[in-house]
C-alpha distance (Angstrom), angle and dihedral (degrees) to the residues before:
residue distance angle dihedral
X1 . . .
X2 3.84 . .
X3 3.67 129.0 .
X4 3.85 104.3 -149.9
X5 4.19 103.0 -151.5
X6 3.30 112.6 -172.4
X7 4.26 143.8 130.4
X8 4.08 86.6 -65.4
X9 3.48 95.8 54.1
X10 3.73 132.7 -94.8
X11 3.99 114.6 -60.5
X12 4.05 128.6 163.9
X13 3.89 138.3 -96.5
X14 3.63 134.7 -169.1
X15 4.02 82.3 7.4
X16 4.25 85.0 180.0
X17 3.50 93.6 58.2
X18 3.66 102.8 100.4
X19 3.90 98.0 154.3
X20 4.23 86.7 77.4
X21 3.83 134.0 31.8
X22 3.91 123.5 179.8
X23 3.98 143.6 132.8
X24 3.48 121.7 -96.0
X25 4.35 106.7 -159.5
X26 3.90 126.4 122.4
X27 4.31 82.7 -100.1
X28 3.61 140.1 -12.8
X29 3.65 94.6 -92.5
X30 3.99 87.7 53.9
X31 3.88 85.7 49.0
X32 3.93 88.5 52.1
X33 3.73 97.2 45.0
X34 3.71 85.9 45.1
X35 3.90 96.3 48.7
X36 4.28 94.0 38.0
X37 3.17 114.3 176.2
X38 3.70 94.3 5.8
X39 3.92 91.8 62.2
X40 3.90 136.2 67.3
X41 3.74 134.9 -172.3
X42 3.99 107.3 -99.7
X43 3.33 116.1 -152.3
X44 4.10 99.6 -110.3
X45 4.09 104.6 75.0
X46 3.86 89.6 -125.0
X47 4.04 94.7 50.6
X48 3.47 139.7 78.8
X49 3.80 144.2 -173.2
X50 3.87 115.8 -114.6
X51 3.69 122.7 -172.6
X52 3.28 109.1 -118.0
X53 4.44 100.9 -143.1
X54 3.82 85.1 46.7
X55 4.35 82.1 63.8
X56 3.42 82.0 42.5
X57 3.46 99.5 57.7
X58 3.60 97.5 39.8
X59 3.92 91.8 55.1
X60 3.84 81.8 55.1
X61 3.99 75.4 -155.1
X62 3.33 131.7 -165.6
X63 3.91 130.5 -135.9
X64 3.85 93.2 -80.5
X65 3.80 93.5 46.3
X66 3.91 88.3 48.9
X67 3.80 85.0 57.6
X68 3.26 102.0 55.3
X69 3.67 102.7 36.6
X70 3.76 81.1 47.6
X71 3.31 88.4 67.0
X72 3.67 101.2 38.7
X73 3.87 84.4 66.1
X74 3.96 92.1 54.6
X75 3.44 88.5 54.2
X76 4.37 94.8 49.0
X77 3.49 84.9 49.3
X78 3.78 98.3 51.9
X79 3.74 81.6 58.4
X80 3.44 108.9 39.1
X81 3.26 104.8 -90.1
X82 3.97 110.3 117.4
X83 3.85 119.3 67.5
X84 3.79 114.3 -108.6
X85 3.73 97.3 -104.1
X86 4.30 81.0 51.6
X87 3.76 94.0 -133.0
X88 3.78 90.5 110.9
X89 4.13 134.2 61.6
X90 4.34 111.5 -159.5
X91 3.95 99.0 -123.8
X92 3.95 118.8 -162.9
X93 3.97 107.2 -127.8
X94 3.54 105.7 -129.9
X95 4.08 117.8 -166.5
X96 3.81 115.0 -113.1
């Protein structure tokens, strides 16, 4: 799954893929302007915080999408990768 964050906004590709999850934005501060108030600085330079019922909403997903992004978030969070509260997923900023 990629988050495309760019001047129109953030939107999402390959939104099946559940086996990868990253940013796609010239830098993370492009990705966090891009993503607003959906975004947050993560600690790591190349990182940032995405909240996770924004991805939900822009997958617009369905019940079997639900399921398996569902369990792509048990899986970040095994590792680290959702904030404590669990409204966040750490995203890797990848340059565009």
């Amino acid at each position: 799954m990629i988050i495309v964050a760019d001047a129109a906004g953030p939107r999402l590709e390959e939104k099946d893929v559940f086996n990868r999850f990253h940013v796609r934005a010239g830098s993370a501060e492009e990705a966090l302007s891009a993503l607003g108030e959906d975004g947050r600085a993560a600690e790591e330079a190349d990182h940032v915080w995405v909240r996770v019922d924004a991805v939900r909403g822009w997958a617009g997903g369905d019940a079997a999408w639900e399921e398996g992004f569902s369990k792509m978030i048990g899986f970040a969070a095994k590792h680290g990768w959702v904030d404590e509260a669990g409204t966040h997923v750490k995203a890797h900023v990848q340059a565009d």
